[in-house]
N, C-alpha and C positions, 0 to 999 in steps of 0.2 A: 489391518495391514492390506493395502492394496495390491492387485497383481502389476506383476515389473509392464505390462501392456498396457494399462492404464496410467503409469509413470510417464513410457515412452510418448503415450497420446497427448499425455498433458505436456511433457514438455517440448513437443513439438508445436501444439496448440501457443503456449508459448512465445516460442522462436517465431512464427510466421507473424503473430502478434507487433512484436515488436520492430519488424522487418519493414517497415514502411510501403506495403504493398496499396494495390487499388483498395484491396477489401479490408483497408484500414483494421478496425477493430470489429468488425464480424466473421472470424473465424473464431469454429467452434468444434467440439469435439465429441457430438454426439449425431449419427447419420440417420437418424427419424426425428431431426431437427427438421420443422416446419417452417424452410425460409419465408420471412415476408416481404414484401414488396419493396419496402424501406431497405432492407438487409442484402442489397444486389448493390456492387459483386458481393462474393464471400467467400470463404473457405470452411469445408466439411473433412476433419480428419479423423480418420476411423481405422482399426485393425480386421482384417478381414481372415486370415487363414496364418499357420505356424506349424511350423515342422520343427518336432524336438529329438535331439537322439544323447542317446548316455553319452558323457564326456569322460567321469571320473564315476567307478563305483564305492569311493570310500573316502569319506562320505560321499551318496549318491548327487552329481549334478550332472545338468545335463546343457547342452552347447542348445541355442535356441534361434531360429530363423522365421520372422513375424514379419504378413505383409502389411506395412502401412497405406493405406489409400489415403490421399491427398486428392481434394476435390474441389476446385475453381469452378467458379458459378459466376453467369453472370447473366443479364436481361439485357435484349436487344428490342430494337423495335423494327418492322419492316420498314420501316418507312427510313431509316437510318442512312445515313451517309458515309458512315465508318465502316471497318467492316470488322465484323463478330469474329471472324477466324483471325483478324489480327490482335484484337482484343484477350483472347484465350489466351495466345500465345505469345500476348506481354506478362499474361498473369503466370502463365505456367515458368515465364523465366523470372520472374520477382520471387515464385517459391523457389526455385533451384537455386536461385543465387544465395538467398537467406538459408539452406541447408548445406549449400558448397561445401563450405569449410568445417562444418559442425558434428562432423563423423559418431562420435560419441552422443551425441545431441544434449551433453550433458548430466546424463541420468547412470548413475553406478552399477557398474557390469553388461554397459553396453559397450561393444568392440568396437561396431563400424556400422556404416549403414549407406546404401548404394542406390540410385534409382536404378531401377529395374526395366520400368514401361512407362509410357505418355498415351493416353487415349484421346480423342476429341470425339463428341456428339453433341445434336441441338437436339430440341424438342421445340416442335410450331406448336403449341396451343394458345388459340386466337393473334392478337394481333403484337404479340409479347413474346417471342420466342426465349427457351432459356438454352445456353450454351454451355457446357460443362467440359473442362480440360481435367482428367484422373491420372493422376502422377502415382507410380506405385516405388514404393521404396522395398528392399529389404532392410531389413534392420537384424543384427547379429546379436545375443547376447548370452550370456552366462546365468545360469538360476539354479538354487538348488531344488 
């Protein structure tokens, strides 16, 4: 039996999947995922931290609050005409859009789930910078 966080992961993985985004079908659900060259743009969706408190002591469950990190990636090049910060932030709205409406995200004894924060950072190493937009979600759930 998996834990309900790896559920959430996968069927978020999922949703962006099928979402018609830049990063077509390289999103993935593992964050020591070694992007390669080929694999740009892409999506990296990971759980990072979760707050649980008693709900019900009988039988014991508990209300449960998990942050999803959502992670657009993408490869620029200096030399480029476009610009990297407009790119981020068509990617970071192809994710939002594709989770807009999807509250439950589909997975049993989720409640809700809400963006939280938008990050943006590059990294120049060599002549290939990579740019990354991190969407963090809360996500709400129920577990015993």
């Amino acid at each position: 039996m998996s834990h309900k966080r790896k559920e959430i992961r996968d069927a978020v993985v999922t949703i962006l999947k099928n979402a018609n985004t830049e990063a077509e079908n390289n999103v993935f659900g593992d964050r020591l995922k070694s992007l390669k060259s080929t694999e740009y743009p892409s999506i990296v969706v990971f759980c990072r931290s979760e707050i649980s408190e008693v709900d019900s002591d009988g039988p014991r469950t508990y209300m449960r609050r998990v942050q999803c990190i959502i992670e657009g990636c993408i490869r620029t090049s200096l030399e480029s005409d476009g610009s990297a910060d407009d790119d981020l932030e068509d990617l970071a709205a192809e994710i939002e859009t594709a989770l807009y409406n999807i509250r439950q995200l589909g997975v049993a004894d989720v409640l809700d789930s809400k963006l939280r924060s938008t990050e943006i950072e590059f990294a120049t190493n060599g002549d290939k910078p990579i740019g990354v937009v991190q969407l963090t979600y809360e996500i709400l759930y129920q577990s015993n």
